[in-house]
N, CA, C and O of each residue as an XYZ file, in Angstrom:
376
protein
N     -31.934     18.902      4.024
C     -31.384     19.557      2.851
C     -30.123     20.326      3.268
O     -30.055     20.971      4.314
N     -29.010     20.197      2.265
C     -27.944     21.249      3.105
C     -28.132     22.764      2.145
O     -28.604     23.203      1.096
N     -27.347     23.163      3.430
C     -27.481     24.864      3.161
C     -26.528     24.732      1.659
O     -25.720     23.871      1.309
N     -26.937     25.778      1.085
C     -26.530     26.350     -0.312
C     -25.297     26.841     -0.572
O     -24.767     26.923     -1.680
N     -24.746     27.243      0.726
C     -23.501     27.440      1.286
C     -22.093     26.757      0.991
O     -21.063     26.911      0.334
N     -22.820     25.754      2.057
C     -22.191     24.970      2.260
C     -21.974     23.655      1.182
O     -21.079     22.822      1.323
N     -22.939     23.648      0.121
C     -23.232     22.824     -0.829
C     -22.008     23.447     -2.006
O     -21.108     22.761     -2.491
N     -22.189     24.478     -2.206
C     -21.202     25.594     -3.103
C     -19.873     25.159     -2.451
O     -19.127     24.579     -3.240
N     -19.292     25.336     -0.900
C     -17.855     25.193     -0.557
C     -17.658     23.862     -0.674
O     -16.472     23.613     -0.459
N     -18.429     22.685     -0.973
C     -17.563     21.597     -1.326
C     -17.515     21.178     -2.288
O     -16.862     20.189     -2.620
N     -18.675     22.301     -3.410
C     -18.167     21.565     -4.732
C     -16.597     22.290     -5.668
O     -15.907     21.913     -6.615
N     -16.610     23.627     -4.628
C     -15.481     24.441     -4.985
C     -14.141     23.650     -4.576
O     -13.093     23.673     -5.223
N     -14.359     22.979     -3.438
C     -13.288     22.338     -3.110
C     -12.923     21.064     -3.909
O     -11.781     21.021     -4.366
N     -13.555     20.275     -4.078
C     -13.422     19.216     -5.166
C     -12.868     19.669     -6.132
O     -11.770     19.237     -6.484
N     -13.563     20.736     -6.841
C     -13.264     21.283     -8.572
C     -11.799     21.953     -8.033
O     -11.365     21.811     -9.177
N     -11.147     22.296     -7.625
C      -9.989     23.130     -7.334
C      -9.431     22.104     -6.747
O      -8.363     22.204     -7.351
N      -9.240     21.008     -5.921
C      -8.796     20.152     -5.453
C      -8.511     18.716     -6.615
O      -7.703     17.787     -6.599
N      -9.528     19.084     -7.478
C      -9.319     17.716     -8.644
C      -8.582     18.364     -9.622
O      -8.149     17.471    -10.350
N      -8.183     19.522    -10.055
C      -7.884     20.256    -10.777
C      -6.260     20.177    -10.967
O      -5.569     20.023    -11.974
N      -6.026     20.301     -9.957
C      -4.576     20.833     -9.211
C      -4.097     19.360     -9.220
O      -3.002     19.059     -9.693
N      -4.955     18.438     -8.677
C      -3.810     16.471     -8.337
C      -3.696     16.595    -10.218
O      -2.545     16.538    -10.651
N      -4.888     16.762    -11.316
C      -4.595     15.935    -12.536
C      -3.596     17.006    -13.283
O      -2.800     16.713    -14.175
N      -3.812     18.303    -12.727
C      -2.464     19.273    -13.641
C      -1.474     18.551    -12.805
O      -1.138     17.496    -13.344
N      -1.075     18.702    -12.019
C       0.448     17.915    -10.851
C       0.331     16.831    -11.969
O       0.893     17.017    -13.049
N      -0.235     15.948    -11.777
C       0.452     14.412    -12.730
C       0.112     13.943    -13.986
O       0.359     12.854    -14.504
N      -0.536     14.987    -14.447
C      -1.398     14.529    -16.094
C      -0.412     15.583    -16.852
O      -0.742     16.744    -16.608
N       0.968     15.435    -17.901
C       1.542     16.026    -18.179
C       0.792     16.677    -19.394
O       0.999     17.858    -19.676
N      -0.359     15.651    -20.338
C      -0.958     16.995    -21.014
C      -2.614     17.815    -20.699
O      -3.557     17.579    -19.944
N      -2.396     18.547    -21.430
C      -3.335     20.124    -20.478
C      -4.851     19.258    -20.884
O      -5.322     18.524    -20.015
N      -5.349     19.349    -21.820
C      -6.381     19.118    -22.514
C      -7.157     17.405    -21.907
O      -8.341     17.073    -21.967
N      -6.033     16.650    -21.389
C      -6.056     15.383    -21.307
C      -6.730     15.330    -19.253
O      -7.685     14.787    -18.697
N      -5.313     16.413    -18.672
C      -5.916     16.416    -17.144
C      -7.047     17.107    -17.210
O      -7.989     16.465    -16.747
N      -7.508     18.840    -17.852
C      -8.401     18.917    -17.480
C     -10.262     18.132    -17.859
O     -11.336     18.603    -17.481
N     -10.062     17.038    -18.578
C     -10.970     16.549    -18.784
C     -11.251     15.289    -17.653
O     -12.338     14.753    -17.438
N      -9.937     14.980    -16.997
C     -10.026     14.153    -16.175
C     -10.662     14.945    -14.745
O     -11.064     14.256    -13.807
N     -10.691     16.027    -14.708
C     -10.581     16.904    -13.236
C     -12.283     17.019    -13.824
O     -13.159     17.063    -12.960
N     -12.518     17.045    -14.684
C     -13.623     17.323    -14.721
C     -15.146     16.808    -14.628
O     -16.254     17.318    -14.462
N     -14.435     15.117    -14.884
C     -14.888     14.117    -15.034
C     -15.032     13.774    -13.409
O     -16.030     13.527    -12.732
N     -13.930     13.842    -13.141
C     -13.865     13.240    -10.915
C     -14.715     14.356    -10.602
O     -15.710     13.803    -10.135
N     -14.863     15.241    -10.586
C     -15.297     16.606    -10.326
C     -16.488     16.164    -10.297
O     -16.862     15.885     -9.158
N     -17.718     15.878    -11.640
C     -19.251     15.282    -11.894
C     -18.880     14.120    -10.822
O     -19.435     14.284     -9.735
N     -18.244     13.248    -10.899
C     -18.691     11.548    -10.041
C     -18.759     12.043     -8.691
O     -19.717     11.726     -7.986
N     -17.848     12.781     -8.262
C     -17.297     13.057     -6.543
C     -18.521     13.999     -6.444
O     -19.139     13.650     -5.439
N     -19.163     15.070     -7.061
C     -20.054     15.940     -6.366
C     -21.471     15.044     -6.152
O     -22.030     14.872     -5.069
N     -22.060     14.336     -7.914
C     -22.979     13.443     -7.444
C     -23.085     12.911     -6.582
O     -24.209     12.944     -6.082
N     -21.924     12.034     -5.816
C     -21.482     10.731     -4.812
C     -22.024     11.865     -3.801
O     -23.235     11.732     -3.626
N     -21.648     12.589     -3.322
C     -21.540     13.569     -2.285
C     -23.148     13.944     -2.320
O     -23.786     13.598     -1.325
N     -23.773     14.539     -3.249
C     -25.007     14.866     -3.563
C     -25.908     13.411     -3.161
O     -26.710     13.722     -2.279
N     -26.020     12.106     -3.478
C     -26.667     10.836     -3.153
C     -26.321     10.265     -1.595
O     -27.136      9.511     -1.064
N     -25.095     10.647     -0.891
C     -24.967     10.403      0.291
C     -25.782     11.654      1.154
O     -26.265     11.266      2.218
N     -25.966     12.936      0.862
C     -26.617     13.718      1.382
C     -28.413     13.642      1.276
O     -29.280     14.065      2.040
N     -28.498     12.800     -0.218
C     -30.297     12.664     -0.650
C     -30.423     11.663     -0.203
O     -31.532     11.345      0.227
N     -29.433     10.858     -0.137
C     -30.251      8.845     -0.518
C     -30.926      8.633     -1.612
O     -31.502      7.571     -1.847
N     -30.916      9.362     -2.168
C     -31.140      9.015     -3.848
C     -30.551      9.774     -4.832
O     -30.371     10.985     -4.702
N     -30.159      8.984     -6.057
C     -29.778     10.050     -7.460
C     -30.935     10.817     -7.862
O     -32.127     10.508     -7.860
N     -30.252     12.046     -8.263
C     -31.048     12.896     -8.629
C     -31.853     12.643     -9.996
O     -31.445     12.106    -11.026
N     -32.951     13.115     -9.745
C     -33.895     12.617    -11.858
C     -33.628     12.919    -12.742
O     -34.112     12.339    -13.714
N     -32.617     14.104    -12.950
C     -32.742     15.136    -13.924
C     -31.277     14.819    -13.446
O     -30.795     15.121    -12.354
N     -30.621     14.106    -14.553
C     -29.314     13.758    -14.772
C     -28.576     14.751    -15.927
O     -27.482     15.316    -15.929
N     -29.313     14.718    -16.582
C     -28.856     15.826    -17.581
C     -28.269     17.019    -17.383
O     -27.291     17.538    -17.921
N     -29.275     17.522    -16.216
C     -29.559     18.874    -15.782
C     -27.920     18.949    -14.747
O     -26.932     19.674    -14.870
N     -28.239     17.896    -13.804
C     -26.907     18.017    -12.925
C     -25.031     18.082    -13.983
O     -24.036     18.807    -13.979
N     -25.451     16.985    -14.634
C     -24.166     16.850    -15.669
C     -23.861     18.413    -16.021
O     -22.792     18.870    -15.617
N     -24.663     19.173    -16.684
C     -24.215     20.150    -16.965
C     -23.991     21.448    -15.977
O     -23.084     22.241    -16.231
N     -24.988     21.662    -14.665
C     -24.736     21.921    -14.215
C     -23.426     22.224    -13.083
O     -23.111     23.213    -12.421
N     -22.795     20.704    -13.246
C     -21.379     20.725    -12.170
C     -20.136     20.518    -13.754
O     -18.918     20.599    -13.593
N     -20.590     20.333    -14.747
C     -19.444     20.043    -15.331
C     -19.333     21.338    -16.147
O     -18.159     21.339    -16.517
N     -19.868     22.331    -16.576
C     -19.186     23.484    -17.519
C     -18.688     24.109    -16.322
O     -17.594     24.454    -16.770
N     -18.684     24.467    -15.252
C     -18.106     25.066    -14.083
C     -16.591     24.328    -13.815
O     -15.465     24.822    -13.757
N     -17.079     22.900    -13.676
C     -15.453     22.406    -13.547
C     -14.789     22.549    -14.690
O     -13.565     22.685    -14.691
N     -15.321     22.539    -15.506
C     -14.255     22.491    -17.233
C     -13.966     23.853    -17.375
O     -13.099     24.156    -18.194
N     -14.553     24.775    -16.704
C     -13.609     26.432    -17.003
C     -12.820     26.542    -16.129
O     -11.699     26.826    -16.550
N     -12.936     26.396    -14.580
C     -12.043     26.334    -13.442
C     -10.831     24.979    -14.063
O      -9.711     25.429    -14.301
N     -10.938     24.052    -14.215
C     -10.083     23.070    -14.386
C      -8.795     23.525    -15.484
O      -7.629     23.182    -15.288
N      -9.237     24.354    -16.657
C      -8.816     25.091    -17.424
C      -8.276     25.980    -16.719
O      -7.181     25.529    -16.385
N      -8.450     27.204    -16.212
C      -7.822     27.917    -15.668
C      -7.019     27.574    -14.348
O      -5.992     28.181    -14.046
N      -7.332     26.989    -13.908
C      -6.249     26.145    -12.549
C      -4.890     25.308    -13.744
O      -3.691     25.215    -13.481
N      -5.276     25.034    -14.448
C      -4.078     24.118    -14.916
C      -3.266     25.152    -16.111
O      -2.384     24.498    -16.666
N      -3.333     26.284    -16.522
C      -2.717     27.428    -16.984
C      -1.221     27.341    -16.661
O      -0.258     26.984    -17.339
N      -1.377     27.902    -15.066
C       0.348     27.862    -14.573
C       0.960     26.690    -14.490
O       2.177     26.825    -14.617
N       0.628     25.626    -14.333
C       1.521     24.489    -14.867
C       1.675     24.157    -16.206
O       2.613     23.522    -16.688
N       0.446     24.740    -16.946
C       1.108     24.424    -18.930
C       2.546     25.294    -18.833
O       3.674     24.939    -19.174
N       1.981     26.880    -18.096
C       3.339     27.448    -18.769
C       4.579     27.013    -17.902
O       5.640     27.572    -18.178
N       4.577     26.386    -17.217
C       5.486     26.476    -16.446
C       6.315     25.129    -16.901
O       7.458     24.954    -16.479
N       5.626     24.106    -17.862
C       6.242     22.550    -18.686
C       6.561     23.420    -19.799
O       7.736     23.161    -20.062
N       6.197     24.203    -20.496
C       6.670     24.830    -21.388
C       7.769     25.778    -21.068
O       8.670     25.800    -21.908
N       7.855     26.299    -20.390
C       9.069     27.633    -19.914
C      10.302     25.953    -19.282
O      11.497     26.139    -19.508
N      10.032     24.919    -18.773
C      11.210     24.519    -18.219
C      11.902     23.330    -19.429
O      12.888     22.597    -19.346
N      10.574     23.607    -20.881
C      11.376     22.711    -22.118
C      11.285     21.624    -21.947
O      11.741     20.996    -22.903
N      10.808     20.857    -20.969
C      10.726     19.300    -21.156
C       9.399     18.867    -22.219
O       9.095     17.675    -22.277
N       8.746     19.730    -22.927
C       8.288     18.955    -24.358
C       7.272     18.418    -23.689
O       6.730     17.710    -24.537
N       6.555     18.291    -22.494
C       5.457     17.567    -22.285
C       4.078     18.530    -22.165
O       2.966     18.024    -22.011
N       4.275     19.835    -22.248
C       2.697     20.551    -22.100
C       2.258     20.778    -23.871
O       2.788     21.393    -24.797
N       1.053     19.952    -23.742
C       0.332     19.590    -25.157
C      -0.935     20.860    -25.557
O      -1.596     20.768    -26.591
C-alpha cells in the first residue's frame, strides 16, 4: 500500500501539472479546465491500478473523489492566464 503521503504528492502533482499544460494551450478557460480535469481522473486512476493491480470497485466514489479537487485547483491555476488573454486583448479568454 503506499503511504498517504506520498499518494497526496502525486496526485497534487498531476492536478497542478495538468492544469498549467491545458491553461498554456487550451485558449478557452472553461474548455482547458475540464480537460485538466478529466487527465487529472485517468492519470491518478492509471497510477492508482499500477500501484493495486486492480481498478478500484467503487468507481463512483474515486471519480468524485479526485475530480471536485482537480476542478477547483484547475480553476484556480488557470485564473492568471484568463487574465492575462484578456489584459493582452487577443479575444481568446472565454
Amino acid at each position: 500500500m503506499m503511504d498517504p503521503t506520498l499518494a497526496l504528492l502525486i496526485y497534487a502533482a498531476i492536478t497542478v501539472g495538468s492544469a498549467v499544460l491545458w491553461h498554456r494551450y487550451v485558449p478557452i478557460y472553461l474548455a482547458a479546465a475540464f480537460g485538466a480535469t478529466v487527465t487529472t481522473i485517468v492519470l491518478f486512476l492509471f497510477v492508482d491500478y499500477l500501484q493495486s493491480g486492480h481498478v478500484t470497485s467503487r468507481m463512483e466514489i474515486a471519480l468524485m473523489l479526485t475530480g471536485i479537487p482537480a476542478a477547483i485547483v484547475s480553476l484556480l491555476v488557470g485564473l492568471p492566464y484568463r487574465a492575462r488573454r484578456k489584459a493582452g486583448g487577443d479575444g481568446r479568454a472565454r
